[in-house]
BAGUKE-538364 format. One line per field, with one value per residue (C-alpha): residue in three letters; x, y, z. Coordinates in steps of 0.5 Angstrom, whole numbers. Layout:
residues N
residu: ALA;... $
c1: X;... $
c2: Y;... $
c3: Z;... $
END
This chain:
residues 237
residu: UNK;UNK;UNK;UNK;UNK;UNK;UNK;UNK;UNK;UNK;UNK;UNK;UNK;UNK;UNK;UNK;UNK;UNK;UNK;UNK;UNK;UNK;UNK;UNK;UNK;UNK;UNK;UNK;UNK;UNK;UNK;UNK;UNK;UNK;UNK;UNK;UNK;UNK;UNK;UNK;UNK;UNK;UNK;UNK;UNK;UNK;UNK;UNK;UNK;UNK;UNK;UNK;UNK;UNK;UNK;UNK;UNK;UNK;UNK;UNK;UNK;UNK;UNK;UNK;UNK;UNK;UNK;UNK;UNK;UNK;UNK;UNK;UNK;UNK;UNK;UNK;UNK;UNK;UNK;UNK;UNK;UNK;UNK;UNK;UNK;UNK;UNK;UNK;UNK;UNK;UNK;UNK;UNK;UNK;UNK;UNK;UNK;UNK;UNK;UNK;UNK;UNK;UNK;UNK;UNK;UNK;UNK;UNK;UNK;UNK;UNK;UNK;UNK;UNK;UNK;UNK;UNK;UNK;UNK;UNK;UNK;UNK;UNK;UNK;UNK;UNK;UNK;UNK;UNK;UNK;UNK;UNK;UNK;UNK;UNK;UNK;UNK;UNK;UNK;UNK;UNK;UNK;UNK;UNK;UNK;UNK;UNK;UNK;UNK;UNK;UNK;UNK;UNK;UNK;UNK;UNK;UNK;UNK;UNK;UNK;UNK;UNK;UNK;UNK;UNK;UNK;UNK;UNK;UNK;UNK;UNK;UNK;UNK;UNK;UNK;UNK;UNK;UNK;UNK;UNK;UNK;UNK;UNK;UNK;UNK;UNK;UNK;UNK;UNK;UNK;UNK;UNK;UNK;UNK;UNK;UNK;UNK;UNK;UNK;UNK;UNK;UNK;UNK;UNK;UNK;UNK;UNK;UNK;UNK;UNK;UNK;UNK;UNK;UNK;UNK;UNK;UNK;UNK;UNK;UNK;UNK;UNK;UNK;UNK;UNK;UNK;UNK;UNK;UNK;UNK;UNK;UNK;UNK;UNK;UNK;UNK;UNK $
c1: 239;232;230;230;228;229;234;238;239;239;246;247;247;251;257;258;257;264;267;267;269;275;278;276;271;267;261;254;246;241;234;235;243;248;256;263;269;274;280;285;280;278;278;270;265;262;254;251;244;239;236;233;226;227;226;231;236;234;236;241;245;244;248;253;253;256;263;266;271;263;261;254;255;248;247;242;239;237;243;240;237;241;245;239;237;245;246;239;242;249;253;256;258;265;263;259;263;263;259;256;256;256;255;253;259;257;259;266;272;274;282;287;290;296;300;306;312;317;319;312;309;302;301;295;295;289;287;285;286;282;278;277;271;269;262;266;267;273;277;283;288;292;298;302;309;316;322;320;315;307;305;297;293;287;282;276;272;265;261;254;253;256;263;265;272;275;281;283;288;294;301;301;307;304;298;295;298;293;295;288;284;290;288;280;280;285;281;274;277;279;272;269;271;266;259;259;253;253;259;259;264;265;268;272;271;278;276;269;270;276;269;264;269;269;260;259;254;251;247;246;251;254;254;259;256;261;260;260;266;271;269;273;278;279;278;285;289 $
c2: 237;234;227;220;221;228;224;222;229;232;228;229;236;237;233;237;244;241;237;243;247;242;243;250;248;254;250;251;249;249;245;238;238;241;243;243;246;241;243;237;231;232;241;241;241;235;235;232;230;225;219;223;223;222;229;231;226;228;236;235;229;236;239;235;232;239;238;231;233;233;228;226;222;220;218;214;206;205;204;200;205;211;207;205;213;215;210;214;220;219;218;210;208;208;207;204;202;208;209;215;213;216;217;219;222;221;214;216;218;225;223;223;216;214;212;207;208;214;215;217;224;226;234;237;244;249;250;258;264;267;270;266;266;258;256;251;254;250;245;241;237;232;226;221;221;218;223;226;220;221;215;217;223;225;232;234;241;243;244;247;240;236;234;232;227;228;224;220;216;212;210;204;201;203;199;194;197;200;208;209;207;212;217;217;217;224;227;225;228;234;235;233;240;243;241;236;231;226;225;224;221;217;211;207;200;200;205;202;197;200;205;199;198;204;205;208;206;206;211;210;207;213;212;216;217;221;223;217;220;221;213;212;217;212;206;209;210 $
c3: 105;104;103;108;115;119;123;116;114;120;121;113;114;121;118;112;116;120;114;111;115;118;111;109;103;99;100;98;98;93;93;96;96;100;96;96;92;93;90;94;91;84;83;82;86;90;91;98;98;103;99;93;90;83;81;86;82;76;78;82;76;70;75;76;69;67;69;68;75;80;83;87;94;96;103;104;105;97;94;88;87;86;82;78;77;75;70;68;67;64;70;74;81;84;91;96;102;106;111;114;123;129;136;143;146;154;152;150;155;156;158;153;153;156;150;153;150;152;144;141;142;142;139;138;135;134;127;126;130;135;130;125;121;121;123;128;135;135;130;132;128;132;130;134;132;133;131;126;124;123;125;125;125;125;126;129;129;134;131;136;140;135;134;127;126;119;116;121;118;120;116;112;116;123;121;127;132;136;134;130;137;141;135;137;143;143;139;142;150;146;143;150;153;149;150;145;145;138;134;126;122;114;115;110;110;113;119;120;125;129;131;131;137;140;140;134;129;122;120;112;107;102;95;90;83;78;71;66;62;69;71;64;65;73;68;64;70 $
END
């Protein structure tokens, strides 16, 4: 992935090869963008690509102009512009609230956290054989539950010294309840057995502070542009 600075896109690319990965995407790259299949989100590809030239834009929106179901994320520091550059080429905004952050791991603890309450269980389970083909030398999804209730969840997959953090989500009922911290830190203890140096993640808006918290920063806003006649299609709903 090209564009920005080289730490930008060193991130950029570091956290699609894991994000893909943790979710078992096709994925694949071209000049200037990286692409998964996305059959769970909008069954079409969905492009990547690092504060683009004009030109690479240019390229890249013929792309993705050509099914109404693509869509770009940009992730970069000039959303004005991107967006300028979109309404160029026959596509608009849907997003600019996530953010592309991360995190030295050194600085996070390696213990798994002590949950307090004897009716919650903490399960944490491998994904994929011994044998798996993944470019992640591990991936791990984990869930707080009660019973038979996920009370939060959450996945992380090593990929080289990078540990990238993916769906972290917790249930609408058991919001503000300290699960989703409980959540990270299980994740963060599970990926500090490997060698792991940084950590990188997309953060909603809603997760955003939960990890300010925890020492992790900013790295680039993301900006997710679409094909004019899906934003009318989002408009229908």
């Amino acid at each position: 992935m090209t564009g920005g600075s080289t730490e930008l896109a060193h991130y950029a690319t570091e956290w699609f090869a894991g994000w893909s990965a943790l979710r078992s995407y096709q994925s694949r790259s071209g000049p200037g963008f990286l692409a998964a299949l996305c059959p769970d989100r909008n069954g079409d590809w969905e492009y990547f690509t690092c504060d683009p030239t004009p030109t690479d834009f240019a390229a890249l929106a013929a792309e993705v102009t050509a099914s109404s179901q693509r869509a770009l994320c940009v992730i970069g520091p000039d959303v004005h512009r991107y967006v300028k550059l979109a309404h160029q080429y026959g596509m608009g905004m849907v997003s600019t609230s996530e953010r592309l952050m991360v995190c030295a791991m050194e600085t996070q603890d390696n213990q798994d956290p002590f949950l307090g309450d004897p009716e919650l269980t903490l399960v944490v389970k491998k994904i994929g054989g011994r044998h798996s083909d993944s470019i992640c030398q591990a991936r791990f999804s984990a869930a707080i539950v009660r019973g038979q209730t996920v009370l939060a969840s959450g996945r992380v997959g090593i990929y080289g010294e990078t540990a990238v953090f993916d769906e972290l989500k917790t249930a609408a009922p058991h919001r503000r309840r300290g699960f989703g911290m409980l959540m990270m830190k299980t994740l963060t203890a599970r990926s500090l057995d490997y060698p792991v140096r940084t950590g990188l993640l997309v953060a909603s808006t809603g997760g955003q502070s939960l990890y300010y918290k925890l020492g992790w920063r900013t790295v680039s806003p993301v900006t997710v542009l679409v094909p004019r006649e899906r934003l009318a299609e989002m408009a229908g709903l």
